[in-house]
N, C-alpha and C positions, 0 to 999 in steps of 0.2 A: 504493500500500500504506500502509496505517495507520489509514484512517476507512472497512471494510470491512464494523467490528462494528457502523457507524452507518447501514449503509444500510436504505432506504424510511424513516425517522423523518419524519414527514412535518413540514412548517416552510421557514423559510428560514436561511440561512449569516446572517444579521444579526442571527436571533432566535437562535440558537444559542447564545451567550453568557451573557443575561439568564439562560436554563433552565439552564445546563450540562448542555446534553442529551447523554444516555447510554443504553447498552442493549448487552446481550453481554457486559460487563468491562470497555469501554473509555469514558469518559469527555470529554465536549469538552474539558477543562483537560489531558488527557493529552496531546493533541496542537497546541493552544493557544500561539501564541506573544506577540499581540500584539493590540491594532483600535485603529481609530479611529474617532471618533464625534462628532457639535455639541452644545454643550450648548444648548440649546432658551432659556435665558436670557438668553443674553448671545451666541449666533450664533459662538462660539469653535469652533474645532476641537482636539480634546487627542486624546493617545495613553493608552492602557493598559496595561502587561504584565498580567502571570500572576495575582502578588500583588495586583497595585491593583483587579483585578476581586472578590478577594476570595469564587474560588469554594469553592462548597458541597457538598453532594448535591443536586443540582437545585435551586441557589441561585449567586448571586449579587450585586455590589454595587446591581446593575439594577432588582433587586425590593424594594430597600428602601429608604423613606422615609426623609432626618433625624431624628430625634428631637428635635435641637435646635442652633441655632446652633454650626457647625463640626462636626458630625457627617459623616460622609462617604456619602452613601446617594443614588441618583441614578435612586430609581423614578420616572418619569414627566418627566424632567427632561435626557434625552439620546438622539439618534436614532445608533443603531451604522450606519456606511456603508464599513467595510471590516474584513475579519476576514482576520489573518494563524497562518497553521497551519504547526506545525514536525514533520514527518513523520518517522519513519526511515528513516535509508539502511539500517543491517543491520536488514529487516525481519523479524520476526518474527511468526506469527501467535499471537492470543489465543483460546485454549482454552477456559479457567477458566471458563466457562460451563457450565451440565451439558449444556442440551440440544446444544450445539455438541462436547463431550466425547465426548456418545452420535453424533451423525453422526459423528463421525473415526470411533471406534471401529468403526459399523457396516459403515463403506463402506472398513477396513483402511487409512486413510490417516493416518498419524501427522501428516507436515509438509505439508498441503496449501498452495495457495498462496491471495494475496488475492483471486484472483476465484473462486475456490475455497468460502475462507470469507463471501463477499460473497453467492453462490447462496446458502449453508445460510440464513444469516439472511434473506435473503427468501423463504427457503420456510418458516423456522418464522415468520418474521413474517405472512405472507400465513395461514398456518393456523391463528394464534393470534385474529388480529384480526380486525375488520371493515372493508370496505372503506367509508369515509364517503361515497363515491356511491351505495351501495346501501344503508345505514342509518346515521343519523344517530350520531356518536360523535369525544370529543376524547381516542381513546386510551389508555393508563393512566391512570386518574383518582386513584389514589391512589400516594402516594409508599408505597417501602417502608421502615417504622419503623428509628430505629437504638436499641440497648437496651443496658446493660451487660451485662456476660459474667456476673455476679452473677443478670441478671434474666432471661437464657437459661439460666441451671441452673436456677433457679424453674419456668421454663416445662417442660424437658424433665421434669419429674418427671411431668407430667399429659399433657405431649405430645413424647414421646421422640422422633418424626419429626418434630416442626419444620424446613422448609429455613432454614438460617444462614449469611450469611457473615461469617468477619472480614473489622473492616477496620484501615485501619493503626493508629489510635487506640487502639486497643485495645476498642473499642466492637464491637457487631455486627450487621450488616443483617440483619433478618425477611421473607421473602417477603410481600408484604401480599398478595397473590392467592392463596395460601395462608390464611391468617391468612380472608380474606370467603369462600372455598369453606369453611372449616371452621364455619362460623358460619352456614353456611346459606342465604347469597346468592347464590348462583351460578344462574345463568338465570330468577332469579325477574324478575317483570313486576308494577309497580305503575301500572296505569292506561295513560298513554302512553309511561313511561319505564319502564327495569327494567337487568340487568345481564347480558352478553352470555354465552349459556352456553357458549361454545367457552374465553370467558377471565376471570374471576371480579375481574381489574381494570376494567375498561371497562364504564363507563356507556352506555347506548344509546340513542336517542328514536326510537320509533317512530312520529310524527307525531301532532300535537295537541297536544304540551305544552308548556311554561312552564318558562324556568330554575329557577323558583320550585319545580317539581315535581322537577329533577333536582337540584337542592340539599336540598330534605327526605328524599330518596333518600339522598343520600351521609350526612346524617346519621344517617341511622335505620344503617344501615351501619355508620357509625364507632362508635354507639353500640352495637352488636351486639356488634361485635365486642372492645370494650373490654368488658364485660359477661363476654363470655367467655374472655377472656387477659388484661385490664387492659393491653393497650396501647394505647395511642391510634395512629391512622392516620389523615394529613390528604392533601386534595385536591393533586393537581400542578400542574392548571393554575392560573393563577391567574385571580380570579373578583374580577370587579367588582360 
């Protein structure tokens, strides 16, 4: 019990870190204790906690470069070879999801249990997404914007159903899969790439094309969509 909200994320426990991959409410730093890792320059082995990773919303200290002598950023420069997880004993399941809210709700289950919740999200996962053996895709491609609570009262004036969450900062998540279905991208098909119509995050390549082609894609995209909310919306994975 505890990493129930993270199943199918497809990856490895070693990359897990670098993304602070998440999905459902729960977060890899939620349940995150430690790892260890070589630094690639000097053949060292060091440890990490919580804080020295320095996560983000799908960030970490892994994906970023020095700036400059003594800065602390360790993209390309450490291989992670063990990841320690601090679970709960009084477990608890995580709800705060909608569409995990709406399966409690439907199926009268207030406190189900973690294999429980571990089903729901592989069946919304499995009917949201595509399977990358049967078409080509690296899952959510776009992060979801974080805005001030200033610049979500903006938005509801023109878009009173925007999904939102807070978060603890006081800032607040924008569904970006929202944000590209409104704007018009949703299942469209440019050449061999296009955007998967079950789920308006997920890029797709349907054979023949060029990262070249799935990168002017995600721009045309981000540009749509800032065009029409003025947010910007940038890529997850990271792209070499």
């Amino acid at each position: 019990g505890g990493l129930e909200n993270l199943a199918l994320i497809p990856g490895t426990v070693g990359a897990a870190p670098v993304q602070n991959i998440g999905a459902y409410g729960v977060e890899l730093q939620d349940r995150f204790h430690s790892l260890d890792a070589v630094d690639l320059r000097t053949g060292q082995v060091f440890t990490l906690d919580a804080a020295q990773c320095a996560f983000a919303y799908r960030d970490s200290v892994f994906k970023h470069v020095p700036a400059q002598a003594g800065d602390f950023g360790l993209a390309g420069q450490a291989v992670i070879t063990q990841v320690r997880l601090a679970l709960p004993k009084q477990w608890q399941p995580e709800l705060g999801y909608l569409e995990l809210q709406r399966k409690a709700e439907s199926l009268g289950i207030a406190q189900p249990s973690a294999q429980q919740v571990c089903d729901w999200v592989c069946t919304i996962r499995r009917a949201k997404l595509p399977d990358p053996a049967q078409i080509g895709n690296a899952g959510s491609f776009f992060k979801n914007p974080i805005v001030s609570v200033q610049q979500l009262e903006n938005l509801k004036v023109s878009f009173p159903t925007i999904p939102n969450y807070p978060q603890a900062d006081a800032s607040v998540k924008i569904a970006a899969g929202w944000l590209v279905e409104q704007a018009g991208y949703k299942g469209m098909r440019d050449g061999a790439v296009g955007v998967y119509e079950k789920q308006a995050l997920v890029l797709v390549h349907h054979g023949g094309g060029h990262g070249c082609d799935l990168m002017a894609l995600a721009q045309r995209i981000s540009d749509g969509v800032f065009a029409k909310f003025e947010v910007r919306i940038s890529p997850e994975p990271i792209v070499y």
